[in-house]
C-alpha positions in Angstrom: -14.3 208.2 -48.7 -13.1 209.1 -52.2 -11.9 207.1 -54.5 -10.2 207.6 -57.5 -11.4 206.0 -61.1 -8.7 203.6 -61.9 -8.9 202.2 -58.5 -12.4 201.2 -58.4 -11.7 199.7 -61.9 -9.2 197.7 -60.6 -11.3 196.5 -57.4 -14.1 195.6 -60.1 -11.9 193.6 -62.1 -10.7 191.8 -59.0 -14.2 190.6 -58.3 -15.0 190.1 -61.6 -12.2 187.2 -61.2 -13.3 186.1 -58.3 -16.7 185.4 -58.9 -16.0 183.7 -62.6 -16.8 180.3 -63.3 -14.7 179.5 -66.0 -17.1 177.5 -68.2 -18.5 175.8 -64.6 -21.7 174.5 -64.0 -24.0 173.3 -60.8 -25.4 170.3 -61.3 -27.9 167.5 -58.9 -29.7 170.0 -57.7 -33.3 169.9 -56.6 -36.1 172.3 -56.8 -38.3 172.2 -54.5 -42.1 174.0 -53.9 -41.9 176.5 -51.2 -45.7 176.2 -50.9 -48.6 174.6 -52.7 -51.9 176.6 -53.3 -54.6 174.8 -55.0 -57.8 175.9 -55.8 -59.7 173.0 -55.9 -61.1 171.3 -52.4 -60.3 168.0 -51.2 -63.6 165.6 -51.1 -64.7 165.7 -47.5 -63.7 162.3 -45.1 -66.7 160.7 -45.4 -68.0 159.4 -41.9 -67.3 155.7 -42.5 -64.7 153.3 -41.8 -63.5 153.0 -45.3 -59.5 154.2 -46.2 -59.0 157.5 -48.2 -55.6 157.3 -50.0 -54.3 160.9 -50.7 -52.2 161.5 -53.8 -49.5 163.7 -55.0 -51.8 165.5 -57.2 -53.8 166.2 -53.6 -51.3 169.0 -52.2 -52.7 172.0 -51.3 -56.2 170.9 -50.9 -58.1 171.4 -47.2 -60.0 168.1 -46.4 -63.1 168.2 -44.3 -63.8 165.4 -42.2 -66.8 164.5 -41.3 -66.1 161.4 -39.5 -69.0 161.4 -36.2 -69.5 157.7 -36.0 -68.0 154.6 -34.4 -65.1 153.7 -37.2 -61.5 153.8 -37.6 -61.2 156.0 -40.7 -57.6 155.3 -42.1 -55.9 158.2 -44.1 -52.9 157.2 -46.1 -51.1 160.7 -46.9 -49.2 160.0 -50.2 -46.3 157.9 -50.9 -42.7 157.7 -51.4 -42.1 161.2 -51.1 -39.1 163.2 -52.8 -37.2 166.3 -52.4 -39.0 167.6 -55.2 -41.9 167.6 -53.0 -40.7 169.3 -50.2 -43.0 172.2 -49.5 -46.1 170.5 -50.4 -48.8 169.9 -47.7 -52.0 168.6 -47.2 -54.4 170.2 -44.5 -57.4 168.2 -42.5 -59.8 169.8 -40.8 -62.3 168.7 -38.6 -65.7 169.4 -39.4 -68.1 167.3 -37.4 -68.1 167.0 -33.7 -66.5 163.8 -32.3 -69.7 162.0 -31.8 -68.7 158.8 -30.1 -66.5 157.1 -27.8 -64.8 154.4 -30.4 -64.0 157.2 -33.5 -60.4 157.6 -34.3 -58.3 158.9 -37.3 -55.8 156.9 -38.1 -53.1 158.5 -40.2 -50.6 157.0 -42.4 -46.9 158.0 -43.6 -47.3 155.4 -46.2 -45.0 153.6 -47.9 -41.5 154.7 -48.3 -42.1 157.6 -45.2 -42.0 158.4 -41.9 -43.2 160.8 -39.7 -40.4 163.8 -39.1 -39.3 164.3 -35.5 -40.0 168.3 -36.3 -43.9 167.8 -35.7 -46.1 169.4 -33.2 -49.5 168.0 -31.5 -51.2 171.1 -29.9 -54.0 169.2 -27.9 -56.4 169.9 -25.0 -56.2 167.4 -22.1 -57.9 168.3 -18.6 -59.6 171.6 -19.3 -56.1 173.1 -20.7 -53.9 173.1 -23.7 -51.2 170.7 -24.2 -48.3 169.5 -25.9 -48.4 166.0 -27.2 -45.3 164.1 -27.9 -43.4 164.0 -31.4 -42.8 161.4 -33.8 -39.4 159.2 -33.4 -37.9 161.0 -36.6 -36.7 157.4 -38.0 -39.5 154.5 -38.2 -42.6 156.0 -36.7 -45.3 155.9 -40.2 -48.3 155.9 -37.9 -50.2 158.2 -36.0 -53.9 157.2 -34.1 -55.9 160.1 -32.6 -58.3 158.4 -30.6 -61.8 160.9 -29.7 -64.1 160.7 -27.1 -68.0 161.8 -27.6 -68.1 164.1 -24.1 -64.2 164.7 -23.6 -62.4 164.8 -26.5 -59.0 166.7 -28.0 -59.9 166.5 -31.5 -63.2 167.6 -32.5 -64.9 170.4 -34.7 -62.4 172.8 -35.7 -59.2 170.8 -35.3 -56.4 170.7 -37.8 -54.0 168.9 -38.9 -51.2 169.7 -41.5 -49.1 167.7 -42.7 -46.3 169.0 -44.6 -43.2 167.3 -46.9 -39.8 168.5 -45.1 -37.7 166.4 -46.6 -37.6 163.2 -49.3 -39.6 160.3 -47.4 -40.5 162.3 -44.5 -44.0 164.2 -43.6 -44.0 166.8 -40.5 -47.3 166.7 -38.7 -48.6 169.6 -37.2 -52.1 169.6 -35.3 -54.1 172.4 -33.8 -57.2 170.6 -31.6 -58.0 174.2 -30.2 -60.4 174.1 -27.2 -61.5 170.4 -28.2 -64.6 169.1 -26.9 -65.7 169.4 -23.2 -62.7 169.0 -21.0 -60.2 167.0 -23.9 -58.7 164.2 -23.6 -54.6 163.0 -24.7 -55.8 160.9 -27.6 -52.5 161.1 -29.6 -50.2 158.0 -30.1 -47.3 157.7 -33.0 -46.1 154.2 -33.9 -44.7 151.7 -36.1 -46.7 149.9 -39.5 
């Protein structure tokens, strides 16, 4: 198709109106961080029942946990959450084999969020990979992954990411892998 000079001026200068903004601007808009990279490591979980309280300043770092023993290691992720922070995660990973039968990780929303209904709990229950249920979306702020020393979903090499999707609310999304011995359905998401 050919077309002529003044006509292609004039189709220009019809955009050119269409897309001004006379003087306008955007304003209450958000940035957010479409991913968080640090280069610094997270402290490993020590293998104790004493409570590790992530911060803000903590996003992008991979935590090991060592946790073996008999304790309830609480980890509160950090707090009150805003849309500026969407994007930003926080990664665990597993390090030490689930040793015995009363460990669990007990992971927290913290105070001012929930868990996000958009989560996903890859387990390994019965010799086979499962899916574990999701978070309610509106009040659930706890999740308990109870392990097992012979049978056990989470153990060496599991992960768990948990990732700011929106202002007050953390996605969680776990990877068990082939767990220990024939797994177990350790997961549980409730109210604090």
């Amino acid at each position: 198709m050919r077309m002529g000079y003044a006509r292609f001026e004039a189709i220009l200068e019809d955009l050119r109106r269409e897309l001004s903004f006379n003087g306008s601007s955007l304003s209450g808009l958000a940035l957010s961080k479409l991913s968080t990279i640090s280069d610094t490591a997270g402290a490993d979980l020590a293998d104790d029942a004493s409570a590790v309280n992530l911060v803000v300043e903590d996003h992008g770092k991979i935590f090991d946990c060592v946790l073996a023993g008999a304790h309830t290691k609480q980890i509160n992720l950090p707090a009150s959450m805003t849309a500026a922070d969407v994007g930003t995660k926080i990664t665990i990973s597993q390090k030490a084999e689930s040793g015995n039968n009363n460990m669990k990780l007990d992971i927290r929303a913290n105070t001012g969020n929930v868990f996000s209904a958009n989560g996903r709990i890859k387990g390994f229950a019965s010799s086979k990979p499962t899916i574990e249920s999701r978070a309610n979306g509106t009040s659930n702020n706890k999740l308990l992954i109870t392990c097992h020393s012979a049978n056990s979903a989470w153990s060496t090499g599991a992960i768990l990411v948990a990732t700011c999707v929106a202002a007050g609310k953390w996605q969680i999304d776990i990877d068990c892998g082939t767990g220990l011995g024939t797994g177990n359905s350790g997961f549980a998401y409730s109210d604090v």
